[in-house]
C-alpha positions in Angstrom: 84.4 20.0 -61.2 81.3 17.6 -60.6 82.1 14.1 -60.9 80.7 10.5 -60.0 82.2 7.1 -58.6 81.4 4.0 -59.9 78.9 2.2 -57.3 77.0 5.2 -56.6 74.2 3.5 -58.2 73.1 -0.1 -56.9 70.6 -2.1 -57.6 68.5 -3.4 -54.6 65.1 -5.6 -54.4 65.1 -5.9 -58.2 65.2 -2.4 -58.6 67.8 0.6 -59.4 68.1 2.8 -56.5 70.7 5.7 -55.6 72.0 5.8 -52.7 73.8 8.7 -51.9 76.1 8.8 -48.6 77.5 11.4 -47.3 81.5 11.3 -46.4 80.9 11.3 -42.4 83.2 9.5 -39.8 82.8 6.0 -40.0 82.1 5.7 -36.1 78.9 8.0 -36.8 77.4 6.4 -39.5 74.0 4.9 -38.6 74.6 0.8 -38.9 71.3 0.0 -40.5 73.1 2.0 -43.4 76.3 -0.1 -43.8 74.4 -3.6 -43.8 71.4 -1.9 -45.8 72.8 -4.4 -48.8 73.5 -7.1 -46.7 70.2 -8.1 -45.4 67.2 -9.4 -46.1 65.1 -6.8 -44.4 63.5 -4.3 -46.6 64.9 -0.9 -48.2 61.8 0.6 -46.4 62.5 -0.8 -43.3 65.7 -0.1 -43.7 66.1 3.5 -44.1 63.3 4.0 -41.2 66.3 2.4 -39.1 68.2 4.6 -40.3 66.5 8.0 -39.5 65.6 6.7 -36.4 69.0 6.5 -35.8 70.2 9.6 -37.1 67.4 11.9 -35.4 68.4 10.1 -31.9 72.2 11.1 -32.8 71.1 14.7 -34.0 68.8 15.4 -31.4 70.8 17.2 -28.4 72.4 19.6 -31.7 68.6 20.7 -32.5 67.7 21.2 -29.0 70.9 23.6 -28.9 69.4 25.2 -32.1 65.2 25.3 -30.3 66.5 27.3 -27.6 69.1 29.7 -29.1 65.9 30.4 -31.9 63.7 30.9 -29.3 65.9 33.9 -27.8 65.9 35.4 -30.7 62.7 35.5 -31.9 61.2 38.9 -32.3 57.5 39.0 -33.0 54.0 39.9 -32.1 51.5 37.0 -31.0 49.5 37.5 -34.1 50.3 39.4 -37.0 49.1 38.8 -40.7 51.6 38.9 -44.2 51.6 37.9 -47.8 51.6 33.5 -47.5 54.9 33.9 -49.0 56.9 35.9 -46.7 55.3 34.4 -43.9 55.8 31.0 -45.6 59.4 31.7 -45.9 60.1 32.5 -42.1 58.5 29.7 -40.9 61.3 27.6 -43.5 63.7 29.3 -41.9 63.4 28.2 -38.9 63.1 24.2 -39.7 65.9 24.6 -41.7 67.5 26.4 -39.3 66.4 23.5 -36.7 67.2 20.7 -38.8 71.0 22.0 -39.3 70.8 23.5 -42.8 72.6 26.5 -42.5 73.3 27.7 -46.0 69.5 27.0 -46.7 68.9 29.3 -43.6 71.2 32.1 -45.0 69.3 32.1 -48.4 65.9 32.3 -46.9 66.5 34.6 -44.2 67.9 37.3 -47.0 65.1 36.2 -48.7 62.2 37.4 -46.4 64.7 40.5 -45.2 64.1 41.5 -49.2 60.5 40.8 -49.3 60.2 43.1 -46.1 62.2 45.7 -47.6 60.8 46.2 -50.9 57.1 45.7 -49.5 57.7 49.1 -47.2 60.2 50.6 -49.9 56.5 50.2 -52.1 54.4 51.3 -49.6 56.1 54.8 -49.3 56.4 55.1 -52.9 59.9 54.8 -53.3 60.2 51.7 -55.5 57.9 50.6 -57.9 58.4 46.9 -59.1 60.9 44.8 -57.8 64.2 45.9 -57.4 67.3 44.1 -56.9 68.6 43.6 -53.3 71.8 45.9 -53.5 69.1 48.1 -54.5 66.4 48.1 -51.6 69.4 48.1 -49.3 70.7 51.2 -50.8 67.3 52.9 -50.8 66.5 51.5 -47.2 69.2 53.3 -45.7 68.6 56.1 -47.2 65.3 56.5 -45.6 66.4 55.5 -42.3 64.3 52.5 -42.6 67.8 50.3 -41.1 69.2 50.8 -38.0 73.1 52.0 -37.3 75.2 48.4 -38.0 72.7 46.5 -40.3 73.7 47.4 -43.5 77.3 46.6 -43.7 76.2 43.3 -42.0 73.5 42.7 -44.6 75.4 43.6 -47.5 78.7 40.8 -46.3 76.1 38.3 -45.7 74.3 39.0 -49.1 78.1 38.4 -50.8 78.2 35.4 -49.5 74.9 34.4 -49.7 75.6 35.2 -53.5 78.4 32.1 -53.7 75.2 29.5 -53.4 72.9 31.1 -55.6 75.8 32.8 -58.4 78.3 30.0 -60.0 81.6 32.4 -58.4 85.4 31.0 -58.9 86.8 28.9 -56.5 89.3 31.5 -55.2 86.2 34.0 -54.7 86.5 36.9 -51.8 83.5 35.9 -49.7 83.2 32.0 -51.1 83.0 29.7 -48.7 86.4 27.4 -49.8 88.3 30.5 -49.5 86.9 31.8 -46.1 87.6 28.2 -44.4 91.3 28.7 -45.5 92.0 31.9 -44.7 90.1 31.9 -41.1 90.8 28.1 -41.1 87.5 27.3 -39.9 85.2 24.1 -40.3 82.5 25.4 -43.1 80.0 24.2 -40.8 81.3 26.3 -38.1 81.4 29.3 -40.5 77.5 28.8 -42.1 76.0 28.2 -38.8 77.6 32.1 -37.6 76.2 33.5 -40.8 72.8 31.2 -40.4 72.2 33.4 -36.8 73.1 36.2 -37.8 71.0 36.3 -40.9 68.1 35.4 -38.7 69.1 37.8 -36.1 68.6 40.8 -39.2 65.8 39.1 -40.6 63.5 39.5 -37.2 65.3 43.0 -36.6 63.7 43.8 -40.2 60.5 42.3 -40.0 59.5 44.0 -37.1 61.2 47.0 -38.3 58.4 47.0 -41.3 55.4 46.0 -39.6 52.7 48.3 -38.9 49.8 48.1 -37.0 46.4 46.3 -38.4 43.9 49.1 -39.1 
């Protein structure tokens, strides 16, 4: 149930602005954010504090991130795509950068479809745009996956489908109910899902490219 707290919306400067904080430990939270109201300096100024701050704290985490990415990257110096499958990979890794793991999940699955269906097309085995239980189905069928990727495509695809698909709260592969039964921080459990997603997603893409003629 979605609900709001008095105060979320304050008016600053002469104007109505929403501030919206997230519930992180006190001892974290950047300062410029908890006198924002009590100065006189500027929203603008304010909030560039506040970034500042915050990319300086998150900065050794995305470093982590850089240099597992770039271990796992899979691909040729120069290749050539449709702009949105190659637009999507390159989200996936700021995303992925930047700490937004569930983002990361949906995109990666995202370009692993568009790779699948483009090759499933190009052999004549699809025509239009089939669903993603589908192209798996039909991908294996040809051999176009590998030993191991399926199963791990279609668990990630289930809970990929608790963002995008309104699922009850007590759902199998929701994320509430996998943090109490493994009793694991969420953030803990999106980040392994995030890498491996990305792991398949380079595995596929290179699985499906073919050489420039």
């Amino acid at each position: 149930m979605r609900r709001f707290f008095a105060g979320d919306f304050t008016r600053c400067a002469g104007k109505s602005i929403a501030l919206v904080f997230q519930k992180v430990a006190k001892s974290t939270q950047p300062e410029s954010l908890r006198v924002i109201m009590s100065t006189s300096i500027s929203v603008t100024e304010s909030l560039g504090q506040a970034l500042k701050e915050r990319d300086e704290s998150s900065r050794a985490d995305r470093v982590a991130r850089i240099t597992w990415l770039s271990s796992h990257i899979s691909e040729p110096m120069a290749y050539m795509g449709r702009a949105e499958t190659l637009h999507l990979m390159a989200e996936v890794k700021s995303v992925f950068v930047s700490g937004n793991f569930a983002a990361t999940l949906l995109l990666s699955l995202a370009v692993i479809e568009h790779c699948l269906v483009e090759e499933l097309q190009y052999r004549e085995l699809v025509s239009g745009s089939p669903t993603f239980a589908d192209a798996l189905t039909r991908a294996e069928a040809c051999g176009l996956l590998l030993e191991g990727w399926l199963s791990s495509l279609k668990l990630l695809s289930l809970r990929r489908n608790s963002f995008v698909h309104l699922k009850d709260e007590t759902h199998q592969h929701g994320l509430g109910n996998r943090v109490q039964k493994d009793k694991i921080h969420p953030r803990t459990l999106l980040e392994g899902d995030a890498k491996e997603a990305i792991s398949l997603m380079y595995k596929v893409f290179v699985a499906t490219l073919r050489e420039a003629i």
